[in-house]
C-alpha positions in Angstrom: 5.2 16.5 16.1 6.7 16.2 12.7 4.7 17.6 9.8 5.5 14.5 7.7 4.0 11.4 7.3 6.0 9.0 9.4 8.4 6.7 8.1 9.4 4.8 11.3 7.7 2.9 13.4 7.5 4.6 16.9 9.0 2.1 19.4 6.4 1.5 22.1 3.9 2.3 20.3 0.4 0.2 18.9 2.0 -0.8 15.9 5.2 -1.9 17.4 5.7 -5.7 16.9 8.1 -6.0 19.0 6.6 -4.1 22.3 5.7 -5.6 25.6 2.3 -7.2 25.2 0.7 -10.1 26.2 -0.3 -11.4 23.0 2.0 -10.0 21.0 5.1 -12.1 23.6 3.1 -15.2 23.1 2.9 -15.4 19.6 6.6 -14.2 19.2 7.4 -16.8 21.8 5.8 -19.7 20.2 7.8 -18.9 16.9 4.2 -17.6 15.1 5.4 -14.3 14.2 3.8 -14.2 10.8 0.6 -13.9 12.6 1.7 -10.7 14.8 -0.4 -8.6 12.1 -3.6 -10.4 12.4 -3.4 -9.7 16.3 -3.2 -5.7 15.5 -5.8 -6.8 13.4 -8.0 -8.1 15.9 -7.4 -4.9 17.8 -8.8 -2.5 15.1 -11.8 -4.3 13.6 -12.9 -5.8 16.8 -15.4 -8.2 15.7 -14.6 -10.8 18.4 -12.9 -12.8 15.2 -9.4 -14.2 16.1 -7.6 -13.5 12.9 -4.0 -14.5 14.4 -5.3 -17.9 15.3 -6.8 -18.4 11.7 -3.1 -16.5 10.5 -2.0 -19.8 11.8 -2.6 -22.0 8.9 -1.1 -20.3 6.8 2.4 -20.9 6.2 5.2 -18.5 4.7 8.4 -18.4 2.5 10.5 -16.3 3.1 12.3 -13.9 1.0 15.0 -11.6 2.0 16.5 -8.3 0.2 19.4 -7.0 1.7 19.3 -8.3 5.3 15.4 -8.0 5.7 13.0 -10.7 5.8 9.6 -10.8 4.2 6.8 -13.6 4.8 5.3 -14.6 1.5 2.4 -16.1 2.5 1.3 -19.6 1.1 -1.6 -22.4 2.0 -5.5 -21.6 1.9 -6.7 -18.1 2.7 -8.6 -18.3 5.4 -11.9 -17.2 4.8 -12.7 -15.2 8.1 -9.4 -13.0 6.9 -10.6 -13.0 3.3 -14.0 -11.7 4.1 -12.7 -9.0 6.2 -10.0 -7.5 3.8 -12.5 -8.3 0.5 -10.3 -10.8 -1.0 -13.1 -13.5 -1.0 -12.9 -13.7 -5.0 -9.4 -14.5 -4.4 -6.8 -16.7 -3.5 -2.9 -17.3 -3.0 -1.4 -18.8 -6.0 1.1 -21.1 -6.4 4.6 -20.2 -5.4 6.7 -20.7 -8.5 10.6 -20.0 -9.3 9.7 -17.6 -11.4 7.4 -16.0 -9.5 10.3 -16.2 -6.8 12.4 -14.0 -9.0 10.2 -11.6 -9.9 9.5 -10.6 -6.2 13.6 -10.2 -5.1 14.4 -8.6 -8.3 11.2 -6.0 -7.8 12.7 -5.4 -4.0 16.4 -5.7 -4.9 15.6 -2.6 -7.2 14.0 -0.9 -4.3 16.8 -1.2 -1.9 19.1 -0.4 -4.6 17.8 2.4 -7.0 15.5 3.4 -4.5 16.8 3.5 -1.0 14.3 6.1 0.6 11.3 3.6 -1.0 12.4 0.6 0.4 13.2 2.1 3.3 9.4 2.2 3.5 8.6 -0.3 2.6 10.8 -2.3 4.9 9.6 0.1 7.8 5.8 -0.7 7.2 5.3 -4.0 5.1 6.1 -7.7 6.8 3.7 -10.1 5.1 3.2 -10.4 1.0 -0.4 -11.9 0.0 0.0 -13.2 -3.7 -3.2 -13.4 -5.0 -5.2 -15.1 -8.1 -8.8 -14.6 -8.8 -11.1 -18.1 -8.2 -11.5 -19.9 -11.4 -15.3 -19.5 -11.1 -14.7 -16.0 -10.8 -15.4 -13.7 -14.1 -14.2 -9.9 -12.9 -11.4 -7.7 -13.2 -8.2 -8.8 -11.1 -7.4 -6.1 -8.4 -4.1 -4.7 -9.6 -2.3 -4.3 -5.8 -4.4 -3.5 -2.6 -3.7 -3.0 0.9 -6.1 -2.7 4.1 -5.7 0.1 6.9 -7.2 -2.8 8.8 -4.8 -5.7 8.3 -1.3 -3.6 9.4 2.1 -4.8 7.5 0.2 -7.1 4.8 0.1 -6.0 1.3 -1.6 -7.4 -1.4 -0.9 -8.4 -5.2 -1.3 -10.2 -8.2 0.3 -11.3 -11.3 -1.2 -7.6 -12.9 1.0 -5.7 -10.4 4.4 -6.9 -13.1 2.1 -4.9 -16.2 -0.2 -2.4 -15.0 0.6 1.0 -13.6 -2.7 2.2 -12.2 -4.7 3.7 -13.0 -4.7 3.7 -16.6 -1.0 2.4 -17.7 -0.8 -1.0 -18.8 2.1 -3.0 -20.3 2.2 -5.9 -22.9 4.9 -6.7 -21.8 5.7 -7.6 -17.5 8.9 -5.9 -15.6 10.1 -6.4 -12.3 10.0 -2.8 -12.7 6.0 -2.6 -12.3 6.0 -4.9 -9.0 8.5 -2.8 -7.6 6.2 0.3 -7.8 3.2 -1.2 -6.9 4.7 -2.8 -4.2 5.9 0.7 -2.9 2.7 2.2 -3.7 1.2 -0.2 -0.8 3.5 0.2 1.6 3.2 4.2 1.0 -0.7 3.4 2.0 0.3 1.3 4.8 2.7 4.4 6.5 -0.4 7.0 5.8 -2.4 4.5 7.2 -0.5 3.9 10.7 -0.2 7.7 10.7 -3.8 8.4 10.4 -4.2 6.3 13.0 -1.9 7.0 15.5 -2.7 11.2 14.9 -5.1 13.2 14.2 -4.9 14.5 11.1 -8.8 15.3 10.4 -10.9 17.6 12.3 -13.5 16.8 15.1 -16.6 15.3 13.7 -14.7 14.4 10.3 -16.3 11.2 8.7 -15.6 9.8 5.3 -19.3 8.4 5.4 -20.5 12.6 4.9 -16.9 13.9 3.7 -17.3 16.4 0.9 -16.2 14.9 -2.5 -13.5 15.4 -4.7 -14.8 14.6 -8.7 -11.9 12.5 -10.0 -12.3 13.4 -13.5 -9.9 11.1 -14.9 -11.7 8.2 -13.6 -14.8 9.2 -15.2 -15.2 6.1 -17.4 -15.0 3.5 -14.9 -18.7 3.3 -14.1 -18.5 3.0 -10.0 -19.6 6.2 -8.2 -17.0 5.7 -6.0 -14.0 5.6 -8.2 -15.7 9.1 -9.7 -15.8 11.0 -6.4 -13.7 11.1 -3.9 -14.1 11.3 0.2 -11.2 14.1 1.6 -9.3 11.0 3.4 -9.2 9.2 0.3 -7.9 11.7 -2.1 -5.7 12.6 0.7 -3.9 9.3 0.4 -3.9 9.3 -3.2 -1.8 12.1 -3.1 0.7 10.7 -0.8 1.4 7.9 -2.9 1.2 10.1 -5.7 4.4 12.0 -4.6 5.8 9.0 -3.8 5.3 6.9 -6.9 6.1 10.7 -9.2 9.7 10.5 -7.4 10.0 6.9 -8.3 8.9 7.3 -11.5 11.7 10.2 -11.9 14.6 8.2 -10.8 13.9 5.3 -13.5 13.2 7.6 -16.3 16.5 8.9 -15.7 18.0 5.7 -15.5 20.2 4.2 -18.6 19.0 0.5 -18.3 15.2 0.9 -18.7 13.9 -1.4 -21.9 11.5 0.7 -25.1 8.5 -0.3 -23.2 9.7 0.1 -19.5 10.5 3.6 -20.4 7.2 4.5 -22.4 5.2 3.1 -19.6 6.7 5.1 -17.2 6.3 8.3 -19.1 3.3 7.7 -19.8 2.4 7.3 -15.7 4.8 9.9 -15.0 2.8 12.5 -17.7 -0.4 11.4 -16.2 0.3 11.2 -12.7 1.5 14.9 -12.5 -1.1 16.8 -13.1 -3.6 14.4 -11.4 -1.6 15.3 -7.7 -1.6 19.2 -8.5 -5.2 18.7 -9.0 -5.6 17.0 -5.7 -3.9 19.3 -3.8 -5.6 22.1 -5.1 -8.5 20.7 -3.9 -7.5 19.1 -0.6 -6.4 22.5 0.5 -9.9 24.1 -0.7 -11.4 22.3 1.8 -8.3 22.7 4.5 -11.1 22.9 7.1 -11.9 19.5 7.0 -8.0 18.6 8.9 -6.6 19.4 12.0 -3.9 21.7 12.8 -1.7 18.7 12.4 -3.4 17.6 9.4 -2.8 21.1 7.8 0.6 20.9 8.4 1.0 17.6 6.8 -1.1 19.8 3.6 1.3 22.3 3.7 4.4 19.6 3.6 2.6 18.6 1.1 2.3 20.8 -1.1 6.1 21.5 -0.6 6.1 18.2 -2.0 4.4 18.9 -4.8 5.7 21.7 -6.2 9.3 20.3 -6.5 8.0 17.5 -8.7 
């Protein structure tokens, strides 16, 4: 077994689209492919809900980056899909030519500047939920989000062109921005399918009574949750981290970043460094929590780390 996160898709395997599968033939056969995630879907949560035939109504532009294709999802969000992926304050806003733009010039960079990324994101991410908060909703917009239980479906919102989370945030949107974001959730989706298709955690390991990890730079933000951290959790975070750090790299040293593109990414760059070596100091504290896979992965890790 390879002591790297996957970045293919095993062919055969539960999250292959294409395999040999009842289901999974008949919606490719009656031309409903946008709705082959909600049928993994179904798999995972099992809650009896049929999220591909509620996937139905929605309906999808397309947009394609260098030969591959990408559903931008449009229509109502159905509820039964919103309440399970917590988007029920939210919904899909209005396709727009500028908003158009935005979205191939954010994955055009990708495949361009950053091959490996897109690569990724390609691998792990079909459908593209652009969201709005309600108007009768008063809260903070989610910046970008994705759910280990809705495979190949990130989601984001007009915030993912400005902020850099956790705590970078532009005046000014970039293409840029979206393009990070949108590898950052398709770096969570590939940990995700991993996770699931390996075992990476030890026998008995549950988030629900997971030892925590105090995530002292989010110390301000009230919820208990975004102050402590279960091991799976931080163990994703770091992940993306290495991702997102390498990203970060390749545009700083880049010659056609605007004053505030490149502050911004400094800025997340001098932040986002010493937040990973904290977490992997910490994951591999508590190295007992992981399988002998799982410590292999912290060990690759770590190797990953300490080239940034």
């Amino acid at each position: 077994m390879k002591t790297a996160i996957a970045t293919r898709v095993p062919a055969g395997s539960f999250f292959d689209l294409d395999r040999k599968d009842p289901e999974l033939t008949r919606l490719r056969e009656e031309g409903a492919d946008l709705a082959l995630p909600f049928a993994l879907m179904e798999r995972l949560v099992k809650s009896g809900t049929p999220y591909a035939a509620h996937a139905r109504a929605l309906r999808s532009d397309n947009v394609t980056v260098t030969g591959t294709n990408f559903d931008w999802f449009d229509a109502e969000l159905p509820c039964e899909i919103a309440n399970e992926i917590n988007l029920t304050d939210y919904e899909i806003v209005k396709h727009t030519d500028e908003r158009r733009a935005v979205l191939t010039q954010a994955l055009e960079r990708l495949s361009l500047v950053h091959p490996d990324g897109f690569a990724r994101v390609r691998e792990f991410v079909r459908g593209l939920l652009w969201v709005g908060l309600k108007p009768d909703v008063r809260t903070s917009s989610l910046t970008s989000s994705s759910d280990p239980a809705l495979p190949y479906v990130i989601t984001f919102s007009d915030k993912a062109s400005r902020h850099i989370p956790p705590n970078t945030v532009s005046e000014q949107p970039s293409h840029l921005f979206l393009a990070e974001n949108i590898l950052h959730e398709g770096t969570h989706q590939s940990i995700s399918f991993h996770v699931l298709q390996h075992q990476v955690f030890a026998d008995g390991y549950s988030s629900k009574t997971s030892p925590k990890i105090e995530i002292k730079w989010r110390a301000g933000q009230g919820e208990a949750r975004n102050q402590y951290w279960e091991i799976d959790r931080a163990f994703h975070a770091t992940c993306v981290y290495n991702q997102l750090l390498r990203f970060r790299q390749v545009e700083l040293a880049r010659d056609d970043l605007t004053p505030t593109e490149r502050a911004s990414f400094q800025n997340a760059y001098d932040e986002g460094l010493p937040a990973v070596r904290y977490l992997m100091r910490e994951l591999e504290l508590l190295s007992e929590h992981f399988s002998p896979h799982g410590v292999e992965l912290l060990a690759d890790l770590r190797h990953q780390t300490d080239q940034l």
